[in-house]
N, C-alpha and C positions, 0 to 999 in steps of 0.2 A: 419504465426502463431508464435505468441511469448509463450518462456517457460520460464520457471521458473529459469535455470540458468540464460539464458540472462537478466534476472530482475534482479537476485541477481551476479550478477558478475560488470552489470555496478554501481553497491552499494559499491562493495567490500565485499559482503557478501558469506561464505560460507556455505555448506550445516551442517557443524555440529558449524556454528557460536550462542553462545547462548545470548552473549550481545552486545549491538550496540547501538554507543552512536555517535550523528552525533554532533560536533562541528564548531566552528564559525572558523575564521581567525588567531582568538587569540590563539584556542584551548579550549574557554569556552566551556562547554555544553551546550545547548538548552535546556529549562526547560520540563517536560513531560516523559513516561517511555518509554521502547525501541520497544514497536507499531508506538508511535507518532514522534520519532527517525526515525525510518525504513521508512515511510509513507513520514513524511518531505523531506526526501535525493530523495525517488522515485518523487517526484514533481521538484525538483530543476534541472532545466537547466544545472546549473555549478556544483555540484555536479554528475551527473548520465547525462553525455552528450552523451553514445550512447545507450540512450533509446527514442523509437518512441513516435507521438504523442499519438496516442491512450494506449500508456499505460500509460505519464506521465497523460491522463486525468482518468483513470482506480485510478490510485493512489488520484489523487483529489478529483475523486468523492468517494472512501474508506474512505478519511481524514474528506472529509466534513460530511460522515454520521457518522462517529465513533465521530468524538470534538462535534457535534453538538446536538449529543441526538437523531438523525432521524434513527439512527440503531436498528434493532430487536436486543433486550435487550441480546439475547441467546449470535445472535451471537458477539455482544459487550465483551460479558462476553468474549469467546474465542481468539476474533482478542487481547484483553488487557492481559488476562492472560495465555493462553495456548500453543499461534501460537508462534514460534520459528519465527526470522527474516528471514529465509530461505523461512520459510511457507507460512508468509507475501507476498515475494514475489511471491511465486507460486499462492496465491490467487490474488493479482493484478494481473498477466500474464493470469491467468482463465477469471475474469472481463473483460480484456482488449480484448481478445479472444472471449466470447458467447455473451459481449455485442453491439458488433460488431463497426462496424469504425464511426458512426454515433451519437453514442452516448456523451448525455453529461454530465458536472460535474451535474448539477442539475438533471440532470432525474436519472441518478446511484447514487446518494443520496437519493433522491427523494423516487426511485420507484425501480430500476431494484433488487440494495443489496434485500432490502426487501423481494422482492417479489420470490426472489434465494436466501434468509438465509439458509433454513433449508438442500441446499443441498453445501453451502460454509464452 
């Protein structure tokens, strides 16, 4: 079972972190606010390398439902303007958790987020 520190630790993120801005090589920033920040870094290999597979795919399929418009609008609203990076991660480590190890980026975009909004 994966928690929520273990998400937000291989980030670098801590529980009362309120901004998080994931940078390139150079030190640019990556364009987008600090949901799509948080999300990005849990997907990336070389940023967050002691994160498992199923949660980096937990983070993919969050990404892919939040950029792509497939997310229940509510909980859009929240993951963009309410969830603290911290919280972020605790909602991927829940996903990656109830949706169990089989699960994939398209069906947790798809179908799982949705159909478990109203209790994420």
């Amino acid at each position: 079972m994966v928690t929520a520190a273990t998400v937000a630790n291989a980030a670098g993120i801590a529980p009362r972190t309120k901004h998080y801005v994931l940078r390139d090589e150079y030190g640019i920033a990556y364009d987008g606010n600090r949901s799509t920040h948080v999300l990005a870094a849990l997907q990336r290999s070389d940023r967050t390398p002691d994160l498992d597979h199923a949660v980096r795919i937990a983070a993919m399929g969050l990404y892919k439902a939040f950029t792509t418009g497939r997310m229940n609008i509510h909980l859009a609203r929240r993951v963009r303007e309410q969830y603290s990076p911290y919280q972020l991660c605790a909602l991927v480590a829940r996903i990656a958790n109830e949706a169990g190890p089989d699960a994939t980026i398209g069906y947790l975009a798809d179908h799982w987020i949705n159909q478990h909004a109203d209790n994420l």
